[in-house]
C-alpha positions in Angstrom: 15.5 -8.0 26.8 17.6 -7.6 29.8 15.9 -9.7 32.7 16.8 -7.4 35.1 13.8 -5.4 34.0 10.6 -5.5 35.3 7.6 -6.7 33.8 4.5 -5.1 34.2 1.1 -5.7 32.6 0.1 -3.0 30.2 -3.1 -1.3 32.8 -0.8 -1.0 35.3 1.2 1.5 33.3 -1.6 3.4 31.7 -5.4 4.4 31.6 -8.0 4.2 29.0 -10.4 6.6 27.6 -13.1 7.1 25.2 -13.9 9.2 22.3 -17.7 9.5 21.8 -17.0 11.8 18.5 -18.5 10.4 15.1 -16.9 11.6 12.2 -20.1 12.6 10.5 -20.3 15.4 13.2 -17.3 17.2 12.2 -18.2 18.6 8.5 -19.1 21.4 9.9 -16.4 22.3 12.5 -13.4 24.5 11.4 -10.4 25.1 13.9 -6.7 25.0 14.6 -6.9 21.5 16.5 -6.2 18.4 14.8 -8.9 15.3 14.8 -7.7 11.3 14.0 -9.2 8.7 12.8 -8.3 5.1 11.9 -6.8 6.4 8.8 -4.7 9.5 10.5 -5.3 13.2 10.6 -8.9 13.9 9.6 -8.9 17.9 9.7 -8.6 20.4 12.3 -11.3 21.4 14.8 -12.5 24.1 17.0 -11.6 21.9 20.1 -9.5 19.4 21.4 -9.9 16.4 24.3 -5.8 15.2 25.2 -3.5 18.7 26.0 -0.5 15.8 26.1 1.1 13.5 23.7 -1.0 9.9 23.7 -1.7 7.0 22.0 -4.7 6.0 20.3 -5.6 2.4 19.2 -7.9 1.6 16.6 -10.8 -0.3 18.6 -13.3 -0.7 15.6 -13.2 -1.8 12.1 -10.5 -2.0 10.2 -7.2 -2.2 11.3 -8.3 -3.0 14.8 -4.8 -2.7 17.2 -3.5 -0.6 15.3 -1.0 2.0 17.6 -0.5 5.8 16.6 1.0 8.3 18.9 -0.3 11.7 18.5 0.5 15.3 19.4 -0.8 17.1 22.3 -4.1 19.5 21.6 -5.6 16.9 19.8 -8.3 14.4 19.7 -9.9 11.6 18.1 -13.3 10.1 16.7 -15.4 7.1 18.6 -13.3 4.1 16.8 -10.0 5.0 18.4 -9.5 4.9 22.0 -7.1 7.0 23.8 -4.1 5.5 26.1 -2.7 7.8 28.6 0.8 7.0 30.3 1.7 6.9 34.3 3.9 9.9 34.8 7.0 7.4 35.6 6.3 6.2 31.8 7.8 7.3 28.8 4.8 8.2 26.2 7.2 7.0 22.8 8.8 4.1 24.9 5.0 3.5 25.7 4.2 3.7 22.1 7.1 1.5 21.0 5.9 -1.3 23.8 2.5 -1.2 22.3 3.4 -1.5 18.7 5.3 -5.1 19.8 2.0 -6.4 21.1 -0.6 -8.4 18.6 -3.6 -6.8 20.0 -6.0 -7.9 17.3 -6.2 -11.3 18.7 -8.1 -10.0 21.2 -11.0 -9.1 18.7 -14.3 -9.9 19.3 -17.5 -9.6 16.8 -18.4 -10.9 13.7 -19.2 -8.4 11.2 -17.5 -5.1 12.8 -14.5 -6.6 15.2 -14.0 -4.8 18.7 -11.3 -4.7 21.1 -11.7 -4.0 25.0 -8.8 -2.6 27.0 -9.9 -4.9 29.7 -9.0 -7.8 27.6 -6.0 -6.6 26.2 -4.7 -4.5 29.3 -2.8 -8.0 30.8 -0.2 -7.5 28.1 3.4 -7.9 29.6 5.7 -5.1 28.9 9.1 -4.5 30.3 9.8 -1.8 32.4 13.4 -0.3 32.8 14.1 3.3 35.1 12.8 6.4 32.9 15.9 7.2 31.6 16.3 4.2 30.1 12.9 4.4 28.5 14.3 7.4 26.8 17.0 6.0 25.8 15.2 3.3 24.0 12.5 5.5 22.9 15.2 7.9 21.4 16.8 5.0 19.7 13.5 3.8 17.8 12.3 7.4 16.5 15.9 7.5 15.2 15.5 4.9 13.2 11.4 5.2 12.8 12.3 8.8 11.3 15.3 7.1 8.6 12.9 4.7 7.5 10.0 7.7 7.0 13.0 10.1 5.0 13.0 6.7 2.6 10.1 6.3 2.1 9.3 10.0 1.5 12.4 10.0 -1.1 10.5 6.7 -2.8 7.4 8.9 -3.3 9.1 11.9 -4.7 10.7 9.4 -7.4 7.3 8.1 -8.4 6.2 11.8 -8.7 9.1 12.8 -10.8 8.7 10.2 -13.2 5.3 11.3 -13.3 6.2 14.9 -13.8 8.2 13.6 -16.4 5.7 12.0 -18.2 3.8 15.3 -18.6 6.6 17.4 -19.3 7.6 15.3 -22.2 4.4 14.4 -23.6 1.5 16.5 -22.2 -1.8 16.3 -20.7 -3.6 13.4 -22.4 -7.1 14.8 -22.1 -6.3 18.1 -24.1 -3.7 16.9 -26.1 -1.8 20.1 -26.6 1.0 18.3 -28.7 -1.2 16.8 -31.0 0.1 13.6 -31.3 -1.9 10.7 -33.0 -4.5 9.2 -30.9 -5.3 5.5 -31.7 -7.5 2.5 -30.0 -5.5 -0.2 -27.9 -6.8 -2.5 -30.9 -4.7 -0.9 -33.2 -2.0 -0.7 -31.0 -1.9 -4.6 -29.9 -0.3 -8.0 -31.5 -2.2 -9.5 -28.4 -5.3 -8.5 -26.2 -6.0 -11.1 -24.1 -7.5 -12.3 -20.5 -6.0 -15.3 -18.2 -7.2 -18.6 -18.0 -11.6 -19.1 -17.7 -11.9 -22.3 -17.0 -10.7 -23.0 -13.1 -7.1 -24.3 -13.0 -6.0 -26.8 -11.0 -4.0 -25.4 -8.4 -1.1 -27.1 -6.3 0.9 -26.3 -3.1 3.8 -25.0 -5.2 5.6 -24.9 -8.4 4.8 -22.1 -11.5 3.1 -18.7 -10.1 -0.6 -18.6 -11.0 -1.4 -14.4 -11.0 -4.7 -13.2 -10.4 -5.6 -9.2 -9.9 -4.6 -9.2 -6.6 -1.0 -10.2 -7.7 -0.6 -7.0 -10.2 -0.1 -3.5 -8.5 1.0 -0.9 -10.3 4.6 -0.7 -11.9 5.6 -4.6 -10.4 3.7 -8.1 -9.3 3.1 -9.3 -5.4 4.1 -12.5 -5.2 3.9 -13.0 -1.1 0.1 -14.3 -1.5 0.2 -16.4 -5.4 -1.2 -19.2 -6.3 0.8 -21.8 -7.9 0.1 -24.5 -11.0 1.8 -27.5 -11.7 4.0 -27.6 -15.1 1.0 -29.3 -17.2 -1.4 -27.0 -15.6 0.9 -24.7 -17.6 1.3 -26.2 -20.7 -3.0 -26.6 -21.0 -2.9 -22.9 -20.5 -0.1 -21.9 -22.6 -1.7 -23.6 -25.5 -4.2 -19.7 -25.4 -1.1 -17.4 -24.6 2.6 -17.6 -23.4 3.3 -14.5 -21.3 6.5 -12.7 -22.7 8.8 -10.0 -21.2 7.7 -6.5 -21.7 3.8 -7.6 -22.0 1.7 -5.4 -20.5 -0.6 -7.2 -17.4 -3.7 -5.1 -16.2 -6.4 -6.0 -13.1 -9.6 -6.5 -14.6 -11.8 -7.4 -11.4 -12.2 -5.4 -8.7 -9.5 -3.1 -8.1 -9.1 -2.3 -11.8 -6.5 -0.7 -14.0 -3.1 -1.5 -11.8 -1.0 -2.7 -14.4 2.9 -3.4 -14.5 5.2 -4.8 -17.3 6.1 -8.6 -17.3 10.0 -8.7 -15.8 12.5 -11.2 -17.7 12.7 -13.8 -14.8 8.8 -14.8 -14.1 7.5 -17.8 -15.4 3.5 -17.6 -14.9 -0.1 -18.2 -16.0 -3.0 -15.9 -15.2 -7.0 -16.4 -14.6 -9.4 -14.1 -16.3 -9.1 -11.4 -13.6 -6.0 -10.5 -15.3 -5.6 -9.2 -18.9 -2.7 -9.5 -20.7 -1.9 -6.4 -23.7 1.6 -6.9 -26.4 1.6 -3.7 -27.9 3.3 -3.1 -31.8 6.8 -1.9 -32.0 5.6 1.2 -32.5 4.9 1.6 -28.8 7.9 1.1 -26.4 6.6 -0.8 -23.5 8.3 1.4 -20.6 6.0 3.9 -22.0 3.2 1.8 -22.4 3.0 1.1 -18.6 2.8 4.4 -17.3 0.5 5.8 -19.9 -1.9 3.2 -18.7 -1.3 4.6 -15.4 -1.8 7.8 -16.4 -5.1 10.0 -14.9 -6.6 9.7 -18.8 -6.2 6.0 -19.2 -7.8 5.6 -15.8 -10.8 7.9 -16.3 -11.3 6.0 -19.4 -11.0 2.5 -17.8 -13.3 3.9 -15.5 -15.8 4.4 -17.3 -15.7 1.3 -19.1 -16.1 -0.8 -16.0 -19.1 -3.3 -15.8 -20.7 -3.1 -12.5 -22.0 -6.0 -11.1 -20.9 -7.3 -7.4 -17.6 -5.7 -8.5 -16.4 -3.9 -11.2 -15.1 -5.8 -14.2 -12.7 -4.6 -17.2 -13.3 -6.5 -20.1 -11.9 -7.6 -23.4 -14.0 -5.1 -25.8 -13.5 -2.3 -23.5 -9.8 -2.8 -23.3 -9.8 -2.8 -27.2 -11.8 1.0 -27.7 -9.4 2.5 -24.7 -7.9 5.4 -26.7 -3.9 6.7 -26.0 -1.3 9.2 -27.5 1.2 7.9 -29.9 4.5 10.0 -29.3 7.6 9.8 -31.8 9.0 6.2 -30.6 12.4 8.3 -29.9 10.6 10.0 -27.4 9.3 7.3 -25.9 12.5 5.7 -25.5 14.1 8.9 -23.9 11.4 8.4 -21.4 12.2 5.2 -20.5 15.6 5.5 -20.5 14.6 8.3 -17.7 12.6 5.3 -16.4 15.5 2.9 -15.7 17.5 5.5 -14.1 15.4 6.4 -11.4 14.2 3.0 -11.1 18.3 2.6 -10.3 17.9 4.8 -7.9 14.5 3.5 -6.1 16.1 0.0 -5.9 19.2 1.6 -3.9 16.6 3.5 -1.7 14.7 0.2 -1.1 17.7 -1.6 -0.1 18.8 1.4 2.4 14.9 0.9 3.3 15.0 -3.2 4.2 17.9 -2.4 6.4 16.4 -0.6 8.6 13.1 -2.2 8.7 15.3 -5.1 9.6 17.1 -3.2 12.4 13.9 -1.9 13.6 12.5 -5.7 13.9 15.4 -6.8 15.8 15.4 -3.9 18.0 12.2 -4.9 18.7 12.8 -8.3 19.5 15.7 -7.6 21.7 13.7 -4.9 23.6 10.2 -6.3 23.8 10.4 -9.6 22.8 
């Protein structure tokens, strides 16, 4: 940042206030004002506490620190607190200040964490003439608003392919088409779970996946454990995962699956299953009709509840699924890989600026 700038600490800038709204009080109340909470827009109210733009940071709970800036003629519940600029302060350059600082370190409290403006108020911020703070402020919606049109377009791909789906093969529930319905046991080579017995783990080497790993059409790996190559070869004597099998959370957060991608090499634990369907199902289509609202009621509803929920073995086995005409599976993945084209450029576009944002950052606020 340029050092001709001032700094200033962050309550010499601003003011704090308090919501004392609970969100349980609000079922009731119908209106034309909008209402935040932690997660964003709640519903609209009858009323309305902040007739300027402001910021609200999360205070309680979850996601303590967080920044949002929100809309004149608005208000929000007891676990956001509302930051109000000085009139010489840009609201967005303000924002963008605030969204640089790591206020979650000052979190106090054990099972609900707090933050106090009068700890985290001695944050340093620079301050440049108004105009500048416009300038800058104009700068980061620019590229805050890019990123948002990316992500958008992301979404509306994932709901195509979904449309897709339907179009081509129906609703699953009613069936209209009336294709074949069959159990996963019939359609598997392979229905299996990941490793029981507690693997050795090491400080690098071959990716160990657990449920946490698989999300839904692709595997995290920026928080995997890791086995050692005879680590491996113990648990590959049970099952050697293959490109194009099917993986599928079983603890927890069940029934995000993905396909295997040709460049993994891996080993699972038992919170992940592992499903090699029959040529008679092509694998594309296999993924997203797991996905599918059906295939989710019905995992559902086979969960065993006991600390968590639990997908197991047996009930993976009686799932029941649509068998299309393989050519018309393989028309819809081919419709698949084309948009997936077309999500990776997106995602590229997407990194870019998320990088550009990050330095902007840095060179701004530090």
């Amino acid at each position: 940042m340029p050092s001709k700038w001032e700094m200033v600490r962050l309550g010499d800038v601003c003011k704090k206030a308090s919501s004392n709204i609970a969100q349980k009080d609000l079922a009731c109340n119908e209106g034309e004002y909008p209402i935040y909470g932690a997660s964003g827009f709640i519903k609209n109210v009858d009323f309305y506490k902040q007739d300027k733009q402001y910021i609200a940071i999360v205070k309680d709970g979850a996601g303590i620190g967080r920044a949002m800036i929100l809309p004149s003629c608005s208000s929000v519940i007891g676990t956001l607190q509302y930051i109000l600029p000085e009139k010489a302060v840009d609201v967005r350059y303000l924002y963008y200040a605030i969204a640089s600082m790591n206020l979650a370190k000052y979190f106090s409290g054990a099972t609900i964490p707090h933050i106090y403006f009068k700890d985290y108020q001695k944050e340093l911020l620079p301050l440049p003439s108004q105009n500048k703070q416009i300038e800058i402020a104009d700068i980061f919606d620019s590229i805050s608003e890019l990123i948002s049109l990316r992500k958008q377009q992301l979404e509306q791909l994932d709901l195509l392919v979904k449309s897709m789906f339907v179009e081509m093969f129906g609703d699953l529930m009613t069936n209209p088409m009336g294709w074949e319905v069959y159990e996963f046991e019939k359609l598997c080579l392979l229905i299996t779970d990941g490793e029981h017995a507690t693997p050795r783990r090491t400080n690098q080497g071959i990716y160990l996946l657990s449920a946490r790993n698989i999300l839904n059409h692709k595997i995290r790996l920026d928080d995997v454990d890791f086995i050692d190559e005879e680590e491996y070869n113990r648990i590959a004597r049970r099952v050697v995962p293959q490109e194009n099998d099917i993986l599928i959370s079983c603890s927890g957060s069940i029934g995000r699956c993905c396909r295997v991608p040709n460049d993994i090499k891996f080993q699972m634990v038992r919170s992940a299953a592992l499903l090699r369907f029959k040529p008679m199902i092509n694998p594309v289509f296999a993924e997203y009709l797991i996905t599918s609202d059906d295939l989710q009621r019905q995992i559902q509803q086979s969960a065993t509840q006991s600390s968590q929920a639990n997908l197991f073995q047996g009930k993976i086995r009686k799932l029941r699924a649509i068998v299309p005409h393989k050519e018309l599976q393989n028309e819809f993945a081919d419709f698949v890989r084309q948009t997936d084209k077309s999500k990776f450029e997106i995602q590229q576009g997407l990194k870019q600026l998320e990088l550009q944002y990050n330095a902007l950052m840095q060179q701004y606020f530090g």
